[in-house]
C-alpha positions in Angstrom: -70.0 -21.5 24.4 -69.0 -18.1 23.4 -66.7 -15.8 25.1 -69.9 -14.0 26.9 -71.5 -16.9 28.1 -67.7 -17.6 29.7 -67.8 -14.9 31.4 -71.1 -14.7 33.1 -70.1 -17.7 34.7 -66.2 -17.8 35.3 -66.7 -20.3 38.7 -67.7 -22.9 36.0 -64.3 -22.2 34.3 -62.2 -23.0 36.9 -59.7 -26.2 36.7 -56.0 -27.3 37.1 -53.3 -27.4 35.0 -49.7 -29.0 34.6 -47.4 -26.9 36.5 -44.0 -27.2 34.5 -45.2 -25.0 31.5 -46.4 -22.6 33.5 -43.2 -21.8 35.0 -40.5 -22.2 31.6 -41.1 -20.0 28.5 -42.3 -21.7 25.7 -44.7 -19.5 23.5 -43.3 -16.4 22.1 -46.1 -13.7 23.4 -45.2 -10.9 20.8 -46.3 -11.2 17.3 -43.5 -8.8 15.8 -41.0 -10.2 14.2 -42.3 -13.6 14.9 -41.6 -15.5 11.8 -37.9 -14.7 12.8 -38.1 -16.4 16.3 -36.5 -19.8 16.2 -35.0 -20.4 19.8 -35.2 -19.5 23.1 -32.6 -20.3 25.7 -33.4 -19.7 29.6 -31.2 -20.6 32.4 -31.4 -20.0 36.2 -29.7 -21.1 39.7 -32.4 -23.1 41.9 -32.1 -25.1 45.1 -33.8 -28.3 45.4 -34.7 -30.4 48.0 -31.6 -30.9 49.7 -30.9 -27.1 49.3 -28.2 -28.0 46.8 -27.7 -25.5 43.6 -28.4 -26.8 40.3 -27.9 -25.1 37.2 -30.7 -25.3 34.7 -31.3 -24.7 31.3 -34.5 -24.9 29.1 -33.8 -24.8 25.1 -36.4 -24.6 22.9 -36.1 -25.0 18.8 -37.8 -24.8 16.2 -37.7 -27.6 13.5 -37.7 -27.4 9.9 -37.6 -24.2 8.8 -40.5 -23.0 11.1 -40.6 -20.4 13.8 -41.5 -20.9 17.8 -45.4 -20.7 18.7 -46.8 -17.6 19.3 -49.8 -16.5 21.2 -52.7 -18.2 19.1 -50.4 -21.5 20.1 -50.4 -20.4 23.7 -54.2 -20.2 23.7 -54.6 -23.7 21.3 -52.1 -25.2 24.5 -54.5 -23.5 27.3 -57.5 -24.7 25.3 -56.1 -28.5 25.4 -55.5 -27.6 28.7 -59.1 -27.5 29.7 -59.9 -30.7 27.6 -57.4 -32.6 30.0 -58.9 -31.2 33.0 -62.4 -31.9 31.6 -61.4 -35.5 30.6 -59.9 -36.4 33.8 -56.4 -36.9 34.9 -56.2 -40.4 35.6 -58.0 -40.9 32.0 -55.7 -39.1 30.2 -52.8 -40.7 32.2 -53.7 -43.8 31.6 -54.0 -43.6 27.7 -51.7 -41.3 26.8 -53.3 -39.0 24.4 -56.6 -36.9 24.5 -59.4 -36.9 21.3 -61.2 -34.1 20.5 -63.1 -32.2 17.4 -61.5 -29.1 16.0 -65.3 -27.7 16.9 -64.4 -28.0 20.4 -60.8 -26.0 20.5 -62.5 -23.1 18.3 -65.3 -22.9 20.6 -63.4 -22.6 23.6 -61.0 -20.1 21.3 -64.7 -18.2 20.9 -64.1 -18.8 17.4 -65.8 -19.0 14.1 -66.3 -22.3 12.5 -64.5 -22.5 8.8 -61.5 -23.2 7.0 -59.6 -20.6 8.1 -59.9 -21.2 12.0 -59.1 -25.3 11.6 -55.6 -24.6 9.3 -55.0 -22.4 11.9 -55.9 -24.7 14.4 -54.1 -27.7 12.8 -50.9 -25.4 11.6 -51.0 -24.6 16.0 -50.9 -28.1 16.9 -48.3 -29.6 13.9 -46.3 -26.3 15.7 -46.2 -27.7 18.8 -45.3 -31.5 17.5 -42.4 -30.1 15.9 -40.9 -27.9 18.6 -37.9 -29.2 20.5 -37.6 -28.8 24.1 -33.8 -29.3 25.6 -34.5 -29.9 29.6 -31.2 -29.6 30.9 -32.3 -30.8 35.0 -35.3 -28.4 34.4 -38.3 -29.8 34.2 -39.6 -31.7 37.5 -40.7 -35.1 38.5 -42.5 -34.6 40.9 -43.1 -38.8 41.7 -39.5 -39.1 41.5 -37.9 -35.7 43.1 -36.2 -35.9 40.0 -35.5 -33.5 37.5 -35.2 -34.4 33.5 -32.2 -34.2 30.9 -33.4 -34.9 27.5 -35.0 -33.7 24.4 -38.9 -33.9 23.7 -41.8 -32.5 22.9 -45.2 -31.3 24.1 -47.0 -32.8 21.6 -45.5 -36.6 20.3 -48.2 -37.2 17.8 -51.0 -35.2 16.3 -53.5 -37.6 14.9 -56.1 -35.7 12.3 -59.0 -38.4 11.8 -60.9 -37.7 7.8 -64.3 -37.3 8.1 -66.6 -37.5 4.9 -69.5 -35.2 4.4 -70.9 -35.9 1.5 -68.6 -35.1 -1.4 -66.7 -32.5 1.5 -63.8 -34.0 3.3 -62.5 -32.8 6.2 -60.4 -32.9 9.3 -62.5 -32.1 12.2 -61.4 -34.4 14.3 -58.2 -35.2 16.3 -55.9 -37.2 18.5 -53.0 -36.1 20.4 -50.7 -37.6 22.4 -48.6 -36.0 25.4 -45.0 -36.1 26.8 -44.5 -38.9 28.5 -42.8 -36.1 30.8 -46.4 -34.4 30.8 -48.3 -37.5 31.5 -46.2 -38.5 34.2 -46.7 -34.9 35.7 -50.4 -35.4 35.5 -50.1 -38.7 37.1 -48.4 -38.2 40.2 -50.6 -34.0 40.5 -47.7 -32.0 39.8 -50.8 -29.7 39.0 -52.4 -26.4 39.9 -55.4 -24.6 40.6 -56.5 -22.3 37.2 -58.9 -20.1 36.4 -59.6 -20.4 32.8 -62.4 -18.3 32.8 -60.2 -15.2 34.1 -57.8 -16.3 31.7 -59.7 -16.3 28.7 -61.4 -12.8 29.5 -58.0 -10.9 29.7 -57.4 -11.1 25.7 -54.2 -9.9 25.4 -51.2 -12.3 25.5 -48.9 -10.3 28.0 -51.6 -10.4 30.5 -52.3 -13.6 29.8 -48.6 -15.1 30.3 -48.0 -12.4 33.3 -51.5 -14.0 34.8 -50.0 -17.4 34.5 -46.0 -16.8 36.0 -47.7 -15.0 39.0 -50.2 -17.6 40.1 -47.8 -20.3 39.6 -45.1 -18.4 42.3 -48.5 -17.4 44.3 -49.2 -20.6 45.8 -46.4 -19.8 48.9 -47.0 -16.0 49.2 -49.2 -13.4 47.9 -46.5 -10.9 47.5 -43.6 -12.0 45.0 -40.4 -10.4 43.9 -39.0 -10.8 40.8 -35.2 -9.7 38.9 -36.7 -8.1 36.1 -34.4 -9.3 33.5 -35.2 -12.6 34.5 -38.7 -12.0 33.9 -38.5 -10.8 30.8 -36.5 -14.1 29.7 -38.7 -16.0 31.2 -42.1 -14.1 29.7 -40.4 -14.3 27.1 -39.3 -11.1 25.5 -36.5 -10.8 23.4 -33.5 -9.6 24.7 -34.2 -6.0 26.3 -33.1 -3.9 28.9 -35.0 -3.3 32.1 -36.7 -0.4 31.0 -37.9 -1.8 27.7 -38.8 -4.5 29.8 -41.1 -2.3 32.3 -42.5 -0.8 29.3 -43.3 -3.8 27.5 -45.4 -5.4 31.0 -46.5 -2.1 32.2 -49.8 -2.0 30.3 -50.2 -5.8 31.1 -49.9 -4.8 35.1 -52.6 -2.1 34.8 -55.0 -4.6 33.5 -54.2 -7.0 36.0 -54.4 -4.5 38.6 -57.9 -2.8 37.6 -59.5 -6.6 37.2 -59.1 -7.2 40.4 -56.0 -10.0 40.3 -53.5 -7.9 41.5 -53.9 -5.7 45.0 -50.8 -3.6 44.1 -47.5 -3.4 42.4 -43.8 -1.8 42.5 -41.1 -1.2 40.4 -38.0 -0.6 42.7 -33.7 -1.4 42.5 -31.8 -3.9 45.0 -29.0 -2.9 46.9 -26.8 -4.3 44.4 -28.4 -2.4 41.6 -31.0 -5.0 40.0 -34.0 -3.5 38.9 -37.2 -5.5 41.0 -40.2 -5.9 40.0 -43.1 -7.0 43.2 -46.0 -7.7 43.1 -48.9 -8.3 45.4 -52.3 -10.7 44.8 -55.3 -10.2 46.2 -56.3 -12.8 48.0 -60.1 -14.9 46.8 -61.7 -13.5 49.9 -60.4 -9.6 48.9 -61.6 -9.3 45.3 -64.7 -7.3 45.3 -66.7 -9.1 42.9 -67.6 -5.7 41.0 -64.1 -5.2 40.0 -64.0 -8.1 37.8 -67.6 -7.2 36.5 -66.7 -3.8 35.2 -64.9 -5.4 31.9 -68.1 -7.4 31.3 -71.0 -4.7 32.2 -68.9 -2.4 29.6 -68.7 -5.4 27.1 -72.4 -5.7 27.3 -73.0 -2.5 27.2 -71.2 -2.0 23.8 -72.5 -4.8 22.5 -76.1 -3.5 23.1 -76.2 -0.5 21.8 -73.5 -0.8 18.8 -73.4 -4.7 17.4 -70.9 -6.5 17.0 -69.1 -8.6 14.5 -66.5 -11.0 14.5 -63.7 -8.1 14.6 -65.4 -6.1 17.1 -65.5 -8.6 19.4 -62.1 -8.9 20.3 -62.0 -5.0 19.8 -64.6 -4.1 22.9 -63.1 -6.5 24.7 -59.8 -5.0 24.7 -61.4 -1.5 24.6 -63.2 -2.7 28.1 -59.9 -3.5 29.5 -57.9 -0.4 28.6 -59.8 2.5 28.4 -61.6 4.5 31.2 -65.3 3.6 31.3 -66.1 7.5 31.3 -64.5 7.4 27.4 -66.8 4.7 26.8 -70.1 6.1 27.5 -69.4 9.5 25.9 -68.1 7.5 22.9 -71.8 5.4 22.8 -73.4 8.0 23.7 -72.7 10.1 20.8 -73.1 7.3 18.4 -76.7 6.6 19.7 -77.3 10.1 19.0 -75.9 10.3 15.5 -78.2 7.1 15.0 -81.0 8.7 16.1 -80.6 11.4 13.6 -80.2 8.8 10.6 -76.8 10.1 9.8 -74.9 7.0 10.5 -74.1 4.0 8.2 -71.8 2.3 10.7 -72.1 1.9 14.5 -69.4 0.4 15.1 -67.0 1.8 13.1 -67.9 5.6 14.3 -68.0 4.3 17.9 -64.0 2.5 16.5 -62.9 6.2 15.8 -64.3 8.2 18.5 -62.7 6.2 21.5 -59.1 6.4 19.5 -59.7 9.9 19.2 -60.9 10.2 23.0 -57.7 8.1 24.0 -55.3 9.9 21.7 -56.6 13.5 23.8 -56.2 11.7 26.8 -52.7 10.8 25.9 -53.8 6.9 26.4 -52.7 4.3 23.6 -55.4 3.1 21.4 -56.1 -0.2 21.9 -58.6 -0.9 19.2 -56.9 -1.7 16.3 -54.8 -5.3 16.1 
C-alpha cells in the first residue's frame, strides 16, 4: 500500500498502541548530530494512585559503540506497531514475538523494495535490540499498579530467517520478540486509541512525536498544559533553552494546527516564571473533514501535473504541509506553461526551485530539500 492509497482511506488506519512509549522519550527526532547521541536521561515527580510522589527516571543507552535511534527507527517502531495491532493482542501476548517479511515494514514505510531499504530496515531493528532502557519506577504495570525498576529492552531478540532465491540469498523475513514489560502491557490493555493513518501522513518527525505526546495526555482533557523544558526533554531535544525549544516545535504546531489536530495553541509564562506551552485538540466531532483533505488534494494535485519520483514524494508531501496552497498553484501553474512551450527538461525540478524561491520572498523556510 503506498503512502496515497493511506491516505484516501485513513479510517482503515486506525488502531491501538502500547501506551508506555508513547509517553518516555526514546527515539532521538533530530538527525543533526545524531551519530553523537548516545544517552538520554529523563526524570519527573508524579503521583500514583495513592497520590503519593515518586521520583522517576527513564535512562536510555546505547550499546557498543552505536548511537540512540533516530527517526527512521521511530517509524520502523510505529510500523511494528501496526503489525501488533493487526496480529492481535492476545496473539502476540501469548507467544511473545511477532513474524513478519521486511516487504511488509517497507511497505508500510511507503518504501522501495531493495538492498538499501532492508540494511536499513535490519540496521533499525538490531538498533533497537541493543538499546538499554534503565526504568527507575517508570514504566507502568498496569495488571499490577506496579511500576518497574530494571534494565531491558524493546526488542529481546531479532530473528532474520535466510531465504534462498535461486543463487540470491536473502533476509526478507523476520522474528522479533518483545519486552516481557511490553507483552505484559499488551496483555492486561494498557493501550490506546491511534491513528496511524494521520500519523503516517504528517512526514516530519517533530510532528510526528508532538502528534504522539499530545494524544497520549488527551485522553482526560482536550486542553493540556505543558512546562516547556520538560517537553523538550521529553520530545526529546537536546538540552536547550525555552526559546530554542519554541523554535524548534513551532513549525511542528503549525502543521498540526492547519491539519485539523489541533483547535488552537499558546505560548504563555506561569506565575513563577515557567515558560507554558497549551494546547487545545479538536475534538472527532469538530474536525471539518476538508481540513485534513487540503494536504492530500495538493499532493494529488502535484503529482498530476508534475510526476513524481521516489525523492519527490516525500518532497510534495512536505511542500503540501508547509507552504500556502496559493504558492503552489502559481508554482504548477508556471511549470505547465513552460511545458507547454517545450522549454522544460525537468518538471519537477523547475516546480523544486520555484516554490523555494516563492517561499524565500515570502519570508517562509523552504521545506523542499532534506
Amino acid at each position: 500500500m503506498n503512502k496515497l492509497s493511506k491516505m484516501a482511506e485513513p479510517k482503515q488506519l486506525k488502531g491501538k498502541v502500547e501506551c508506555n512509549f508513547e509517553e518516555f522519550p526514546y527515539f532521538i527526532p533530530s538527525t543533526k548530530n545524531l551519530k553523537n547521541q548516545k544517552e538520554i536521561i529523563f526524570s519527573r515527580k508524579v503521583s500514583n494512585s495513592k497520590g503519593e510522589t515518586l521520583h522517576q527516571e527513564w535512562i536510555v543507552r546505547a550499546e557498543h559503540g552505536n548511537h540512540l535511534p533516530g527517526s527512521f527507527e521511530a517509524d520502523v517502531k510505529r510500523a511494528l506497531d501496526q503489525l501488533i495491532f493487526e496480529t492481535g493482542y492476545e496473539a502476540v501476548s501469548q507467544s511473545g514475538s511477532i513474524k513478519f517479511s521486511l516487504y511488509q515494514i517497507a511497505d508500510i514505510l511507503g518504501l522501495d523494495h531493495g538492498g538499501w531499504t532492508w540494511r536499513r530496515i535490519r540496521e533499525a531493528l538490531e538498533r533497537m535490540k541493543t538499546t538499554n532502557i534503565h526504568s527507575k519506577h517508570s514504566f507502568y504495570i498496569k495488571g499490577k499498579d506496579a511500576y518497574v525498576d530494571d534494565i531491558f529492552t524493546f526488542l529481546e531478540q531479532v530473528r532474520f530467517i535466510r531465504l534462498v532465491e535461486g543463487k540470491r540469498t536473502r533476509h526478507a523475513t523476520c522474528e522479533v520478540r518483545l519486552s516481557k514489560y511490553v507483552l505484559e502491557s499488551l496483555k492486561n490493555h494498557y493501550i490506546k486509541p491511534f491513528d496511524f493513518g494521520f500519523y503516517w501522513s504528517l512526514n516530519d518527525p517533530i510532528p510526528k512525536r508532538l502528534y504522539s505526546l499530545f494524544d497520549k495526555r488527551g485522553y482526560k482533557s482536550s486542553k493540556i498544559t505543558y512546562d516547556l523544558i520538560e517537553l523538550g526533554r521529553t520530545i526529546p531535544l537536546t538540552s536547550r533553552p525555552p526559546s530554542k525549544i519554541k523554535q524548534g516545535i513551532l513549525p511542528g504546531l503549525n502543521i498540526l494546527k492547519n491539519r485539523g489536530y489541533l483547535k488552537d495553541f499558546e505560548f504563555s509564562k506561569s506565575k513563577q516564571g515557567a515558560d507554558l506551552l497549551t494546547v487545545v485538540l479538536k475534538k472527532e466531532n469538530e474536525v471539518d473533514p476538508e481540513v485534513r483533505e487540503i494536504a492530500n488534494a495538493l499532493y494529488e494535485t502535484m503529482v498530476r501535473y508534475l510526476g513524481k519520483n521516489e525523492t519527490a514524494d516525500a518532497q510534495y508531501w512536505k511542500i503540501a504541509e508547509t507552504i500556502p496552497s496559493d504558492l503552489i498553484y502559481r508554482a504548477i501553474s508556471e511549470v505547465r506553461e513552460e511545458k507547454r512551450e517545450g522549454t522544460v527538461r525537468s518538471p519537477i525540478g523547475l516546480f523544486m526551485t520555484k516554490i523555494n524561491r516563492y517561499a524565500e520572498e515570502a519570508n517562509l523556510v523552504a521545506k523542499t530539500t532534506k
